[in-house]
C-alpha positions as CSV (number, residue, x, y, z in Angstrom):
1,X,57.9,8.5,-33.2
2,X,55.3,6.0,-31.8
3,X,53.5,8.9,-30.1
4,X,53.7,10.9,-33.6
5,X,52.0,7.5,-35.1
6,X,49.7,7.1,-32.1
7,X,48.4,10.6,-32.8
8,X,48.0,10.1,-36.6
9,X,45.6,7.4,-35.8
10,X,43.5,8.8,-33.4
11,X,43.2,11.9,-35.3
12,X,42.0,9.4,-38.2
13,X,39.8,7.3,-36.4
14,X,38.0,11.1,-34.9
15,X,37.8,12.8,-37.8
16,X,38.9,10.9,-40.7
17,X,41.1,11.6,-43.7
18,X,40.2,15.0,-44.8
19,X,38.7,16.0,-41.4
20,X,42.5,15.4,-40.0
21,X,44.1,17.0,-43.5
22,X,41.5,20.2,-42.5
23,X,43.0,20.2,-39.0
24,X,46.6,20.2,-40.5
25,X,46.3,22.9,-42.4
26,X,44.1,25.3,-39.9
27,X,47.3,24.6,-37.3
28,X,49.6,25.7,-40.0
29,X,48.0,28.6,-40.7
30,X,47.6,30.1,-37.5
31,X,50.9,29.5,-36.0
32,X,52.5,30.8,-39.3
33,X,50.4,33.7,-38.2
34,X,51.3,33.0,-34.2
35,X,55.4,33.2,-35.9
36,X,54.9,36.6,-37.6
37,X,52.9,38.4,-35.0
38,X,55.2,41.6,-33.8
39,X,53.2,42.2,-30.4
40,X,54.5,40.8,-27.5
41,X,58.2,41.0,-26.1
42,X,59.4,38.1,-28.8
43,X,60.4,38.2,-32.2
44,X,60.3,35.5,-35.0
45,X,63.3,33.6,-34.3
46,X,62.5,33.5,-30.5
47,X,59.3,32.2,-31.2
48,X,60.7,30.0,-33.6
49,X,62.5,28.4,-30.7
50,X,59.8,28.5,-28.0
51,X,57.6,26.3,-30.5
52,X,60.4,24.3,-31.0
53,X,60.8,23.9,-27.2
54,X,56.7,23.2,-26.9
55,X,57.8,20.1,-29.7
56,X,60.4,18.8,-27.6
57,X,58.3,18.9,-24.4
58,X,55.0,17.6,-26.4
59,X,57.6,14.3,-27.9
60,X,58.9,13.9,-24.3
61,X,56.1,14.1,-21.7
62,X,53.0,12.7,-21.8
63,X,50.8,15.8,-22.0
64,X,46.5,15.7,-22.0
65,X,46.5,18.6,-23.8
66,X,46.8,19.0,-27.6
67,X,50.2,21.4,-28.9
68,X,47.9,23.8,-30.0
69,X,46.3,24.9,-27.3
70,X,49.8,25.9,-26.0
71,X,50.4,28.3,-29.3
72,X,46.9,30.1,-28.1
73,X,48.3,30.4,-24.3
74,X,51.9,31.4,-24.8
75,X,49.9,34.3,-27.4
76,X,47.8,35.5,-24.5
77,X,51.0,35.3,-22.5
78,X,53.0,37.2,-24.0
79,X,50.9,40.0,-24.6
80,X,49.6,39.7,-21.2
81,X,50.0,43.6,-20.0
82,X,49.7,42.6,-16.2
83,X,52.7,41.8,-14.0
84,X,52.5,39.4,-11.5
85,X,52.8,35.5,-10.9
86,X,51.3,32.6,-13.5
87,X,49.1,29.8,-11.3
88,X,48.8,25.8,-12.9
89,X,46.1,23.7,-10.8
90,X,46.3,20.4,-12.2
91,X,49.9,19.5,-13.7
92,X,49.2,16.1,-14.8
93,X,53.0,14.6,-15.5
94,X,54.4,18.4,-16.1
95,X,54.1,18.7,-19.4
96,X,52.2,21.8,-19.5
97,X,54.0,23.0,-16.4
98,X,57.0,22.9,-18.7
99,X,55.7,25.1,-21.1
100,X,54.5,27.3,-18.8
101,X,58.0,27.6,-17.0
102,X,58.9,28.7,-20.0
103,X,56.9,31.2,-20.6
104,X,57.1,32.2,-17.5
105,X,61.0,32.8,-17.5
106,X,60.5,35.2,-21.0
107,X,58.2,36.9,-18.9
108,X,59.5,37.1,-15.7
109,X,57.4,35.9,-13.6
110,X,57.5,33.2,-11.0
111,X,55.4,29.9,-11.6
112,X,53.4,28.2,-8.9
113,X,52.0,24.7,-9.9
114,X,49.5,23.3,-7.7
115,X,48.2,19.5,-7.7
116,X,47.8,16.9,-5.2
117,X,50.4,14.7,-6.7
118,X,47.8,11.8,-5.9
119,X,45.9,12.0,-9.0
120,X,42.0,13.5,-8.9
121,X,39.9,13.2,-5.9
122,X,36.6,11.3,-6.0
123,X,33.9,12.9,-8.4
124,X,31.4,14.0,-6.3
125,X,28.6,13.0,-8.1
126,X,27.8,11.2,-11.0
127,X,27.6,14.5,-13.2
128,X,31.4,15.0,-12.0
129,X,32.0,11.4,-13.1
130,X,30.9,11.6,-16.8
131,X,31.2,15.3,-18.2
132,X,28.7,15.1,-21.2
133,X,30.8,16.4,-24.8
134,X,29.1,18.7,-27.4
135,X,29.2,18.1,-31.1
136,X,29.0,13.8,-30.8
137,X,32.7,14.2,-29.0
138,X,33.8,11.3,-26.9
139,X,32.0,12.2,-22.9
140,X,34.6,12.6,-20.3
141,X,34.8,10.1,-17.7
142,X,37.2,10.8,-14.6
143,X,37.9,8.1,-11.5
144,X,39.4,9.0,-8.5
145,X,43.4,8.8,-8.5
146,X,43.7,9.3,-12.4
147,X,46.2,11.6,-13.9
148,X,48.3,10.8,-11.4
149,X,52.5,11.4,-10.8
150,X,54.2,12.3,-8.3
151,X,56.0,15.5,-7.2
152,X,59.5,14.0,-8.3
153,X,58.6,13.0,-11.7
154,X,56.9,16.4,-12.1
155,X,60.0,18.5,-11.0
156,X,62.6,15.8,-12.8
157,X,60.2,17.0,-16.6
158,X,60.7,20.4,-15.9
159,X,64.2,20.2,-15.1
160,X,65.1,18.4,-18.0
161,X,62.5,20.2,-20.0
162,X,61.3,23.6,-18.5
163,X,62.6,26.3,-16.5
164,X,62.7,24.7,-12.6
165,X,64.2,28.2,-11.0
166,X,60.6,29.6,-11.8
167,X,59.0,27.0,-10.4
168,X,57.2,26.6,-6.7
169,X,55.6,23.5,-5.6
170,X,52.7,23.5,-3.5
171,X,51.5,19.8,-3.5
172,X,48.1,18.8,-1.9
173,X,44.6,19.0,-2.6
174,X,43.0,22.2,-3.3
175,X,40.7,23.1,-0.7
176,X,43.9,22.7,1.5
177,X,46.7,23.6,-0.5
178,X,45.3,27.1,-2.0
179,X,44.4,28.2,1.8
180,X,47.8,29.0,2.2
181,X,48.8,30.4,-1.1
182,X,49.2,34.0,-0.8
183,X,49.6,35.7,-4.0
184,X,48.1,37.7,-6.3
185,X,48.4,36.1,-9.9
186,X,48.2,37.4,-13.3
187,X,47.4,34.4,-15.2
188,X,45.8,30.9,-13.8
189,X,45.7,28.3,-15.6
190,X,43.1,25.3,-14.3
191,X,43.1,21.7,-16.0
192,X,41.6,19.8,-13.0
193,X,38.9,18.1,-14.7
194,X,35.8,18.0,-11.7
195,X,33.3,21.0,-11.5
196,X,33.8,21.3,-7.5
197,X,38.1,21.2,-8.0
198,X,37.7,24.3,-10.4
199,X,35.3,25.9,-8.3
200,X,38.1,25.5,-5.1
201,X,40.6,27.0,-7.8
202,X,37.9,30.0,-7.9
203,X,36.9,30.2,-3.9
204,X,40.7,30.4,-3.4
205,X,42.4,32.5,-6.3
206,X,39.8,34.7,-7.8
207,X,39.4,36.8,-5.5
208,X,43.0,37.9,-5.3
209,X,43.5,37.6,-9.6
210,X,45.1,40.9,-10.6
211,X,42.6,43.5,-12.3
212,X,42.4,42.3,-16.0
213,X,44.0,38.9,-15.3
214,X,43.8,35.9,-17.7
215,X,42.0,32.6,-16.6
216,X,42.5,29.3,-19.2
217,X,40.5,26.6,-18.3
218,X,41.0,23.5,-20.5
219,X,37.9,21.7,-19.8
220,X,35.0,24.2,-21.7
221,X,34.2,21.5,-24.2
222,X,31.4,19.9,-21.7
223,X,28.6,22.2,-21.7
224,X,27.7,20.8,-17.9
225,X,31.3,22.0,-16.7
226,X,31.1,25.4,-17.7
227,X,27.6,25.2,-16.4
228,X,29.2,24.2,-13.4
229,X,32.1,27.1,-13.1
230,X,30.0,29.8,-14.0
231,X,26.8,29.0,-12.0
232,X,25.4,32.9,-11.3
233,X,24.1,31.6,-7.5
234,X,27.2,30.1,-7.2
235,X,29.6,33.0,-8.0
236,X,26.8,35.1,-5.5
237,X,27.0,33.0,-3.0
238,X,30.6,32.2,-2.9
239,X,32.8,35.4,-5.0
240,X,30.1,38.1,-4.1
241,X,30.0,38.8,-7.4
242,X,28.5,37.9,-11.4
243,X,30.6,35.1,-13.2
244,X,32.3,36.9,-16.5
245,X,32.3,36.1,-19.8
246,X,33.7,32.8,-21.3
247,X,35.6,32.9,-24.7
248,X,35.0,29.0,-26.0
249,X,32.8,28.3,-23.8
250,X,30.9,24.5,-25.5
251,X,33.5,24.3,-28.0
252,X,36.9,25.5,-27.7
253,X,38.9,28.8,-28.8
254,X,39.6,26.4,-32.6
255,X,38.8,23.1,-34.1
256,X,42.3,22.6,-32.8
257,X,41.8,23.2,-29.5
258,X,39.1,22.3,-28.3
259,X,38.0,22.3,-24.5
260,X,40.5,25.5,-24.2
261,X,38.9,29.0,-23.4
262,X,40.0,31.7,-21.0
263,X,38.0,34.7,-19.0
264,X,39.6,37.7,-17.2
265,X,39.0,39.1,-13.9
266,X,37.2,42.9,-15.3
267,X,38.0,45.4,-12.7
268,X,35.1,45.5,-9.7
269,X,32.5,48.1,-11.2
270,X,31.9,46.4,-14.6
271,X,28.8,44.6,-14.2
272,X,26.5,43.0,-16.9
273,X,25.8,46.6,-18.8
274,X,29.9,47.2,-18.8
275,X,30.0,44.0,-19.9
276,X,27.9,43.9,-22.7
277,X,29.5,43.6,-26.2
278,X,32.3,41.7,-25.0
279,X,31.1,38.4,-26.0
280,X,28.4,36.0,-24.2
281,X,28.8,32.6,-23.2
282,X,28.0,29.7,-26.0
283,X,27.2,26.3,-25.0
284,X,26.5,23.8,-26.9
């Protein structure tokens, strides 16, 4: 109850009265819609209870990312028409890697969650530090060690919350940790915060994504991070390859979830002309 109250405020204080009445509505609305959709493997009353599940987790766990964003991602999930494993970098206190263990079970697939369990590294400059917002939204400022828990806190959430027997651990920074990590996933999802920890996520685990697999990266609400993932001399230098399109890219996939936007891995072939029509990146 406190967090409800907590979250009535700062929904006040951000966009006031009607702004957050707006907001209330628009998340109706679409998860009505998200309740009644008949693609995907669940029906109504399933979904029913995996929102009802995402509530439980959201009252339980602290979580940095709004509910939501969780109704767009479990929708991509579950009409995700690749097999193969889902991939968290950045887990925070579990919350989300609840959700995703989740979803992962309905799915069957395994879940790997990746994070340090030490909190962020040092930004490595000051443009890492303070991640400029669009739209007059509070900037982004990250320190080293913040969002930290540690591994048994993370695994004692999803036990009590989640779906542990999908889970794997692979604790440890990512330049380290993702060497060793030798799948091929159909769905990553990256909420690391720093340009140069996403871009580790994308030296590592792009290059093995599955043809047509999803990417959700939580973060696309600073214009200088996207900036920073989908840098062309970057991706040339590093992947071999052109960066692909960003859906939400500078604001968000909704008013109600901002930051969230996803890309997929086209198969090798499609290059800027194959590409063209599918959207465009929008900052700002």
């Amino acid at each position: 109850m406190k967090r409800l109250i907590h979250m009535i405020r700062y929904a006040f204080r951000r966009w006031g009265f009607l702004g957050t009445i707006a907001r209330f509505l628009l998340v109706k609305a679409n998860t009505k819609r998200f309740l009644a959709s008949k693609s995907g493997i669940l029906n109504k009353h399933q979904r029913k209870m995996l929102l009802s599940d995402f509530r439980r987790i959201q009252a339980n766990i602290p979580c940095a990312h709004s509910p939501y964003q969780f109704v767009l991602i479990a929708n991509r999930i579950l009409e995700l028409g690749v097999d193969g494993p889902i991939v968290e970098c950045g887990c925070y206190k579990g919350g989300s890697s609840a959700k995703l263990s989740i979803l992962a079970k309905i799915t069957n697939r395994p879940l790997y969650i990746c994070d340090s369990f030490a909190g962020l590294p040092r930004p490595q400059n000051t443009l890492e530090a303070c991640l400029k917002e669009a739209e007059n939204r509070p900037d982004g400022v990250f320190t080293e060690g913040e969002y930290c828990a540690t591994l048994q806190e993370v695994r004692k959430n999803i036990e009590t919350y989640g779906c542990i027997d999908v889970c794997t651990f692979v604790p440890g920074f990512f330049e380290i940790s993702l060497k060793d990590l030798h799948i091929s996933p159909a769905c990553v999802f990256i909420d690391v915060d720093l340009i140069s920890s996403a871009r580790e996520c994308l030296k590592h685990l792009w290059p093995v994504t599955l043809e047509n697999g999803l990417w959700f990266t939580h973060e696309a609400s600073y214009p200088s991070y996207v900036t920073g993932i989908l840098d062309a001399n970057w991706w040339v230098s590093n992947l071999n390859e052109i960066p692909p399109v960003i859906f939400g890219a500078g604001s968000g996939l909704s008013e109600c979830a901002t930051g969230l936007a996803y890309f997929r891995k086209v198969p090798r072939g499609i290059g800027l002309e194959g590409m063209a029509g599918q959207g465009a990146v929008t900052v700002g």
